[in-house]
C-alpha positions as CSV (number, residue, x, y, z in Angstrom):
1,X,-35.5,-1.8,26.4
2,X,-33.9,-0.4,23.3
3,X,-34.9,-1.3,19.6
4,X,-32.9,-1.5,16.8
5,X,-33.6,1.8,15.1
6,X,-31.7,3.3,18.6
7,X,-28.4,2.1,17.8
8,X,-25.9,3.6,15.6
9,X,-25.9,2.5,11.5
10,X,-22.5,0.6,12.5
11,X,-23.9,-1.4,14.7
12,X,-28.0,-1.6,13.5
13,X,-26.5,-3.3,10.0
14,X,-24.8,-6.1,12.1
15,X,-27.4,-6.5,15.1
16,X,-29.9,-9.4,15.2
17,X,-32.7,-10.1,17.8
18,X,-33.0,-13.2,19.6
19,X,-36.4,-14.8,20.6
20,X,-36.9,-12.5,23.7
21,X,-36.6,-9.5,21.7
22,X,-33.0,-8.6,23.0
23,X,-30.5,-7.2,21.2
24,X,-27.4,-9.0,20.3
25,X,-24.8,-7.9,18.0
26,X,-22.1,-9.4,15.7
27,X,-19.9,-5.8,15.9
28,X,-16.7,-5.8,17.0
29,X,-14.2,-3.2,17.9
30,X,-11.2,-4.9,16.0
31,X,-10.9,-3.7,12.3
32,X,-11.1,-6.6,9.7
33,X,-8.4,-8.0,7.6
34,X,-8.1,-5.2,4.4
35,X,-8.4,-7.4,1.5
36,X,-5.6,-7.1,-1.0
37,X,-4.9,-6.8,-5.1
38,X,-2.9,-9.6,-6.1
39,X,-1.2,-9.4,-9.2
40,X,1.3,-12.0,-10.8
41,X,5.2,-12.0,-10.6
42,X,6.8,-11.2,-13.8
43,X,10.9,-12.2,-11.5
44,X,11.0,-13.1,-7.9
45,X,9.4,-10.1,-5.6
46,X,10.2,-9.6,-2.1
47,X,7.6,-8.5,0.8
48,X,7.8,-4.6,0.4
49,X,9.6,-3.9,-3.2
50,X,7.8,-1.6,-5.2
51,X,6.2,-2.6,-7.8
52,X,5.8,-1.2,-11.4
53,X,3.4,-3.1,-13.7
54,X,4.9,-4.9,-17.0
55,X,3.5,-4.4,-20.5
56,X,2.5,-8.4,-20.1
57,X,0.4,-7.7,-16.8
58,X,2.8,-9.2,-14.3
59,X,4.5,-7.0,-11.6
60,X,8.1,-6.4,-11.7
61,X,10.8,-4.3,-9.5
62,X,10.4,-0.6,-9.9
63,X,13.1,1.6,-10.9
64,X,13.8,5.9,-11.9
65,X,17.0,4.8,-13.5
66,X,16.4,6.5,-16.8
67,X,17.9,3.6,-18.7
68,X,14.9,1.5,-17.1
69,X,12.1,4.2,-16.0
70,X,9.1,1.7,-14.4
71,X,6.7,3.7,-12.2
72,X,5.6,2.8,-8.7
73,X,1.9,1.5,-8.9
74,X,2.2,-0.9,-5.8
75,X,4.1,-1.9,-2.9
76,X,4.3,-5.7,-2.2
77,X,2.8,-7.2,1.0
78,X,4.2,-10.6,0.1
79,X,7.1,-12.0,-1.9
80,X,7.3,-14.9,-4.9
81,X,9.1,-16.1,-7.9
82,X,8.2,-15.3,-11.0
83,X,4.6,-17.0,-12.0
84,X,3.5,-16.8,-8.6
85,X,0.9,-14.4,-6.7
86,X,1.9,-11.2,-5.0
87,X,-0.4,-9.7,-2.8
88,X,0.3,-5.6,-2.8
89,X,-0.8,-3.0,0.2
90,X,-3.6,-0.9,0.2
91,X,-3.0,3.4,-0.7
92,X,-3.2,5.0,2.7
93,X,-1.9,1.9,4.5
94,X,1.2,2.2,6.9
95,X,4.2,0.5,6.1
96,X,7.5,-0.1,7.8
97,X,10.8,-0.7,6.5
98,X,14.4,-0.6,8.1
99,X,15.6,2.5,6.5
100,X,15.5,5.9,7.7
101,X,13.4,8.9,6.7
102,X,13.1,11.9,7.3
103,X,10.1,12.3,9.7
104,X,7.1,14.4,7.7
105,X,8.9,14.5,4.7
106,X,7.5,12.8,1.2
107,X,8.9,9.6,0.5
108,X,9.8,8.9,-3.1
109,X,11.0,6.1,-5.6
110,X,14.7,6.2,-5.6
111,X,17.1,5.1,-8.0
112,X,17.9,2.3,-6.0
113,X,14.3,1.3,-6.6
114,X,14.2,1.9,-2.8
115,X,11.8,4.6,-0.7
116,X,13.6,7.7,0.1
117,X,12.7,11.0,1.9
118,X,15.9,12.1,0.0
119,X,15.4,12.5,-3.7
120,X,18.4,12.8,-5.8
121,X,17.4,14.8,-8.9
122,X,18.5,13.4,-12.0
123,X,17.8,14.5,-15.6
124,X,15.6,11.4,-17.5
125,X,14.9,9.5,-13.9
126,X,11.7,9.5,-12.9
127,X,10.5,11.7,-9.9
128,X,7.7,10.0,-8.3
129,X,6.3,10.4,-4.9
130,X,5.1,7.2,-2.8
131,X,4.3,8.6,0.8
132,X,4.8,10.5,4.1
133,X,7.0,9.5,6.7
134,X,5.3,9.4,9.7
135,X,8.1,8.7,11.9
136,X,12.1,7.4,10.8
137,X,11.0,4.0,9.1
138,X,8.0,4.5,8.4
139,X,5.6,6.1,5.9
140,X,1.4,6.1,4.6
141,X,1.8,5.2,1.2
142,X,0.2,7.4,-1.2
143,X,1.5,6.8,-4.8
144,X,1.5,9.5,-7.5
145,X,1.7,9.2,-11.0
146,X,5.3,9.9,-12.1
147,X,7.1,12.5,-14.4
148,X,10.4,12.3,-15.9
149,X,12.8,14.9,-15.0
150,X,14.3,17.3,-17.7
């Protein structure tokens, strides 16, 4: 009969022995629910916009438009008008959108405000990259810090 010191740390931390002595564990296979930031709308957000963070503390749309340079810090999972909560994804999560990239290529903030695997460079727009594609419409997000082109 095995002990709990035999199985692995994953499952030891979650096992619990009933009044025989037989192991029983709470583990399961499934991954849990990643918990997300949430952050408050500074204008009405919608599910996947990306999100630059206001001098006030509230999210707003991004944007590389020189005339409004706001970085990417966040990608929103959920969508609100302004007051409400947004809750953002997670760096190295997986998200999909119905675009088209270009498969392995970095994905960036475009001037649109959009992800793109096709950067147009623009003097005083930000350059900022936000991901990989993994395949056509979809990419890991992975968010850089930004730099203004000259």
């Amino acid at each position: 009969m095995g002990v709990i010191k035999d199985l692995p740390d994953s499952i030891r931390r979650q096992a619990v022995l009933d009044i025989n002595d037989n192991v029983t564990s709470n583990y399961s296979s499934s991954p849990s629910t990643p918990s997300r930031p949430q952050f408050i709308a500074g204008e009405t957000i919608s599910a996947k916009d990306l999100l630059a963070i206001g001098t006030d503390g509230k999210v707003y749309k991004a944007s590389s438009l020189a005339s409004n340079n706001k970085q990417v810090f966040a990608i929103a999972y959920s969508g609100g008008i302004s007051g409400s909560t947004i809750e953002t994804y997670n760096q190295g999560e997986t998200i999909q959108y119905d675009t088209t990239f270009n498969i392995g290529k970095t994905v960036f903030l475009s001037s649109a405000g959009t992800p793109t695997t096709n950067y147009n460079y623009t003097v005083g727009n930000l350059y900022q990259r936000i991901g990989i594609a993994i395949n056509s419409n979809s990419f890991v997000i992975k968010i850089e810090e930004s730099k203004e082109m000259t």
